[in-house]
N, C-alpha and C positions, 0 to 999 in steps of 0.2 A: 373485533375479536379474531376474523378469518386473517388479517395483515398479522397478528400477533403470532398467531400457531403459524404462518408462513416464514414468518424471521425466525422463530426459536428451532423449525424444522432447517436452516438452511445455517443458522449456527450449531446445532446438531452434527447438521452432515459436512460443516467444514472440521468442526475438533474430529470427526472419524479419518475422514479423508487426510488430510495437511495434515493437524497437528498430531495426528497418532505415529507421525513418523520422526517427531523428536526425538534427537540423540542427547545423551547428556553432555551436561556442560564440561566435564571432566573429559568427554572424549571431542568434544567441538574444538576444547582448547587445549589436546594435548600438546605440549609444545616439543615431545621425545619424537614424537611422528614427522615434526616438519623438516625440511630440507628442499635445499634448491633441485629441480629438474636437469634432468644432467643433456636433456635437449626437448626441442619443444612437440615430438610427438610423445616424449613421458609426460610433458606439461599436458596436451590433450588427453591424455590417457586418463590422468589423473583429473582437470577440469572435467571429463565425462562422466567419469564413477562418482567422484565429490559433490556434484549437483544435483544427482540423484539420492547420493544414499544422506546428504546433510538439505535436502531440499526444506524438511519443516523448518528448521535453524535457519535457511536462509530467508525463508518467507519473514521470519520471525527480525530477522536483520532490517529486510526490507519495511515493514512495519515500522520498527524503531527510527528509521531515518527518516519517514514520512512522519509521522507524531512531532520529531527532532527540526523537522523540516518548518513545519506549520505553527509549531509553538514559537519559533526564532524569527516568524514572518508575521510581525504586529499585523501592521494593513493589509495581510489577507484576511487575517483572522475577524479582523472588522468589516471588511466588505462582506465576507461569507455571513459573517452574524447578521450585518444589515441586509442582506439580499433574503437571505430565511428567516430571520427574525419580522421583513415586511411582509411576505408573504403570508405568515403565520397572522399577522395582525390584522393584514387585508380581509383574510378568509373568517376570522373571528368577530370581526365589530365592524368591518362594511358588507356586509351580503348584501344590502336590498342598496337601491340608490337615494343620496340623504340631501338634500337642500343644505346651501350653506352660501346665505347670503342670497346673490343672484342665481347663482352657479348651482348646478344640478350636479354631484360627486358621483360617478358610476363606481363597478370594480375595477372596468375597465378603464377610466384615468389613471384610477390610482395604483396599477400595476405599469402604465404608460411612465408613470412619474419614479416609480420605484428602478425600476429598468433604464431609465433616461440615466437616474443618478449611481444607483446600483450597478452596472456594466464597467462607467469609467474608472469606478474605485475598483472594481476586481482589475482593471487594467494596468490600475496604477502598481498596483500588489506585486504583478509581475508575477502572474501563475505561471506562466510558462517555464522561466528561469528556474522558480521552487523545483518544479515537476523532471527538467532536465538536471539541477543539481541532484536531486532521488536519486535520478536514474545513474548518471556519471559515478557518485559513490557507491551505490550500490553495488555496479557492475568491477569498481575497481575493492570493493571490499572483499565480494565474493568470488572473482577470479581468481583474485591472492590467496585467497584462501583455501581456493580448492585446486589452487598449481600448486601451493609450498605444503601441504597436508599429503602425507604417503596413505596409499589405501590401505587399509588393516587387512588382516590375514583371510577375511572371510570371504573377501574381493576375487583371492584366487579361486575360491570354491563357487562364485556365483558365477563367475564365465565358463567353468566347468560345466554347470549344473544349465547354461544356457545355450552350450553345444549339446548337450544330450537331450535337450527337447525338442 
């Protein structure tokens, strides 16, 4: 019950935090605002403001490429099922140690055995590659996004409003 009130407090305080700072989609994707950077410290300029003031949208990007990532990646998706789906089984219907045959079955073989087989297939998966192709789109979806994106008018009144304090 306390793991419970701990997740729904910690889902709580991400929608206030991140997602309370969704823009709409109308202005995510305005297309009258974009244009090329006429050199790259307007592209800095603009990559600085745009990651700030579109950070929920891009969390929200990042999101979708990992879901996109993992749903496109059969055999990770079975090794992760098999590595949590054994442990869940272990912890369920082996607690005590059972006789089987000769053989005395602890928890601790049969996480021995889970692990032995469970590790090679997360290997085979190829976590690594999923986790850097995330990464690689992510950074080229959301760079682009925030060099070709002009900062809206409000941009000039926050750097005013951040010298005066």
């Amino acid at each position: 019950m306390e793991y419970a009130l701990k997740v729904s407090d910690a889902v709580k305080s991400f929608r206030e935090t991140r997602l309370s700072t969704l823009r709409p989609v109308t202005e995510f994707f305005d297309y009258n605002r974009i244009s090329r950077p006429a050199d790259l410290n307007t592209a800095t300029q603009r990559i600085s403001y745009n990651t700030r003031y579109f950070s929920g949208n891009y969390l929200l990007v990042v999101i979708a490429l990992s879901v996109y990532a993992l749903i496109t990646n059969r055999y990770l998706i079975f090794a992760l099922v098999f590595l949590v789906g054994g442990f869940i089984a272990i912890n369920k219907w082996a607690p005590e140690p059972m006789q089987v045959g000769e053989h005395v079955v602890t928890q601790k073989s049969l996480y021995t055995v889970l692990f032995v087989v469970g590790i090679p297939l997360v290997w085979w998966a190829e976590p690594f590659g999923t986790l850097f192709w995330v990464i690689g789109s992510s950074l080229i979806l959301i760079l682009g996004h925030a060099a070709l994106v002009e900062p809206g008018v409000e941009s000039e009144y926050s750097e005013l409003e951040a010298g005066q304090v």
